[in-house]
C-alpha positions as a Markdown table, in Angstrom:
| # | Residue | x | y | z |
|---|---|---|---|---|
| 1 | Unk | 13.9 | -6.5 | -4.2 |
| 2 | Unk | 13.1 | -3.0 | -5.3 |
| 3 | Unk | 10.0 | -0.3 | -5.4 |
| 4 | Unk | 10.5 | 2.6 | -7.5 |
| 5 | Unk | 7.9 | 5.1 | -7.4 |
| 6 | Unk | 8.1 | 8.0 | -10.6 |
| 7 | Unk | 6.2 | 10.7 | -11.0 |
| 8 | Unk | 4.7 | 12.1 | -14.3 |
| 9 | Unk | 3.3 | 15.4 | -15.3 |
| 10 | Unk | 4.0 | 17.4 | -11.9 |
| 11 | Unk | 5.1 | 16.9 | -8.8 |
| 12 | Unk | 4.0 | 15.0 | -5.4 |
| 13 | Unk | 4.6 | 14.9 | -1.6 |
| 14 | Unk | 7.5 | 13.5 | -0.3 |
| 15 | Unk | 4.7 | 11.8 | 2.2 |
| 16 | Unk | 2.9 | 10.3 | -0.7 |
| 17 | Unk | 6.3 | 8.7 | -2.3 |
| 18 | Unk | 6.7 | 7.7 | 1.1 |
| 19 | Unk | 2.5 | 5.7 | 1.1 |
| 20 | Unk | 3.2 | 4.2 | -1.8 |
| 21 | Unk | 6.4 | 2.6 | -1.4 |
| 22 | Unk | 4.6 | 1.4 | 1.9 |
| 23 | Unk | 1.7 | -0.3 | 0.0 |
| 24 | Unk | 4.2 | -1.6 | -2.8 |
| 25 | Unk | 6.7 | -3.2 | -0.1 |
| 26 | Unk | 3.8 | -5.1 | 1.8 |
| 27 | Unk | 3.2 | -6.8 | -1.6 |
| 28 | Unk | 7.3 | -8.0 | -1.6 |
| 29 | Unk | 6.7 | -9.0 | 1.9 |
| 30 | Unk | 3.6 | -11.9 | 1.3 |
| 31 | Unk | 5.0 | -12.7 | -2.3 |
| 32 | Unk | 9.1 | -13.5 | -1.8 |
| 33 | Unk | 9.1 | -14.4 | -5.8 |
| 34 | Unk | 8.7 | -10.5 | -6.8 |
| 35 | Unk | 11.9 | -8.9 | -7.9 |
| 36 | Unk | 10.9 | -5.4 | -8.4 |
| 37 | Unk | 7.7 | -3.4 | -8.3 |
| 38 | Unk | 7.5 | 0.1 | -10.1 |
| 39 | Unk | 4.9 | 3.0 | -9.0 |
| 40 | Unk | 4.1 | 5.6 | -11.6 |
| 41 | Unk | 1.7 | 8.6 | -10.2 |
| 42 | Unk | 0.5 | 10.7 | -13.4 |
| 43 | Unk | -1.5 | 13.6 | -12.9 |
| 44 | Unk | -3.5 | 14.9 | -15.9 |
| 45 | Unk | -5.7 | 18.2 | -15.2 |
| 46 | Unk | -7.9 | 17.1 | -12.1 |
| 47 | Unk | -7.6 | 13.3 | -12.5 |
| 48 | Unk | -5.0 | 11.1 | -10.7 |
| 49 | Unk | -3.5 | 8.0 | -12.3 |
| 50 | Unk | -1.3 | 5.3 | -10.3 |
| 51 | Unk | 0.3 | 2.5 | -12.0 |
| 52 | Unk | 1.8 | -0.6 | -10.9 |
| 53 | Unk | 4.2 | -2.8 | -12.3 |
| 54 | Unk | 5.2 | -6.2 | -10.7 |
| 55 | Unk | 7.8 | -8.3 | -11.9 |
| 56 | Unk | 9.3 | -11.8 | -10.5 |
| 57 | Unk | 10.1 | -15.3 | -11.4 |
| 58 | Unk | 7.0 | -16.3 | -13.3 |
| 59 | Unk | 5.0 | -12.9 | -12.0 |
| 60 | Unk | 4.7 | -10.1 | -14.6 |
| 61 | Unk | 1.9 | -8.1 | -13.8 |
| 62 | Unk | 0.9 | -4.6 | -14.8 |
| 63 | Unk | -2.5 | -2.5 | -13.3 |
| 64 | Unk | -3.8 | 1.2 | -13.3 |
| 65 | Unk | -6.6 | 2.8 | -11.5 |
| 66 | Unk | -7.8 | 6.3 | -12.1 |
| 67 | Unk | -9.7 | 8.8 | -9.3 |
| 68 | Unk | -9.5 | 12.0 | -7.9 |
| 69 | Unk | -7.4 | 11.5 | -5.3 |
| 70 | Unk | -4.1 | 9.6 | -5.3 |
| 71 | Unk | -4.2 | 7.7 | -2.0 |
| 72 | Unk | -7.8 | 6.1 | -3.2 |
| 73 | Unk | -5.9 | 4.9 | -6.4 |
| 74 | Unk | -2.9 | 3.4 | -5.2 |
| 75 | Unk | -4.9 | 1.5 | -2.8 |
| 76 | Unk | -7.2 | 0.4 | -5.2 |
| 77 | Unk | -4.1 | -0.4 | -7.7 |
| 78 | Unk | -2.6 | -2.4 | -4.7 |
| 79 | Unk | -5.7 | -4.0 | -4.0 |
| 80 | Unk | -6.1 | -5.3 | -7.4 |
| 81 | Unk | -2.4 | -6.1 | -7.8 |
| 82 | Unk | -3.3 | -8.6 | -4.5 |
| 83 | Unk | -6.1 | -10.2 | -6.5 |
| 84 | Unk | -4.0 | -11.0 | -9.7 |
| 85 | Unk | -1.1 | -12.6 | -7.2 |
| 86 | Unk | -4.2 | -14.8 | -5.4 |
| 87 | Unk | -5.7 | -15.9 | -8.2 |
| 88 | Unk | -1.8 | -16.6 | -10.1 |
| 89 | Unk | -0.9 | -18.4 | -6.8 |
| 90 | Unk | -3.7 | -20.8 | -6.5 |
| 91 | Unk | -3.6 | -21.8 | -10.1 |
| 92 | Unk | -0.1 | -22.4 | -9.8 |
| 93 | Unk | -1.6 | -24.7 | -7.0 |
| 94 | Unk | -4.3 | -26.0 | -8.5 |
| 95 | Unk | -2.1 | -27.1 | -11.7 |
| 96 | Unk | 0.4 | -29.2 | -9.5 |
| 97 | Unk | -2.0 | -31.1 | -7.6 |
| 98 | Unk | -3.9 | -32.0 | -10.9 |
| 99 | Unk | -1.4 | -34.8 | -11.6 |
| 100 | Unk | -0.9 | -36.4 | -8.4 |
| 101 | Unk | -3.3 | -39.7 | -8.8 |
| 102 | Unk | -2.8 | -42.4 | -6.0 |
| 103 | Unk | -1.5 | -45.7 | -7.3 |
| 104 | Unk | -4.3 | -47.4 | -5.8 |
| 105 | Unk | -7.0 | -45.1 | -7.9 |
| 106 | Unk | -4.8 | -46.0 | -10.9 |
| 107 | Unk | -4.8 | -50.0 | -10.2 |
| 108 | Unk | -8.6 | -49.9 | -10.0 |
């Protein structure tokens, strides 16, 4: 398991490295089938871009949010990054239990 978190276009807060990596680990910790997860923070004049990356056996996920201010967009990153996994996770799920019939449904 790894989180990298890069920086593009200027620099940023040893604290802020330090939130994100936070954020990016919680997602290792409820999903044990991620491998690595990449932060990139890009600033571009007064707009502030965070990027995730999530790879893993069968995971590869990418999402990017956009704001003013660069804790409210690797939340929201995260946050959406959380709703891919669910919504991979349950059709993973879902897809198993489709072709379990009982053998007395199937005799009938």
């Amino acid at each position: 398991m790894s989180v990298i978190v890069s920086v593009r276009n200027g620099n940023v807060s040893d604290t802020l490295k330090k939130y994100a990596e936070t954020k990016a680990g919680r997602l290792v910790e409820e999903y044990p089938k991620i491998t690595s997860v990449r932060v990139t923070l890009d600033t571009q004049k007064s707009r502030c871009k965070a990027e995730l990356i999530v790879r893993g056996k069968d995971i590869d996920m990418e999402a990017d949010n956009e704001s003013f201010d660069f804790y409210e967009s690797i939340d929201t990153v995260v946050e959406k990054v959380v709703h891919q996994l669910s919504k991979h996770v349950d059709k993973v799920h879902d897809h198993k239990s489709h072709h379990k019939i009982p053998i007395k449904e199937m005799e009938e």
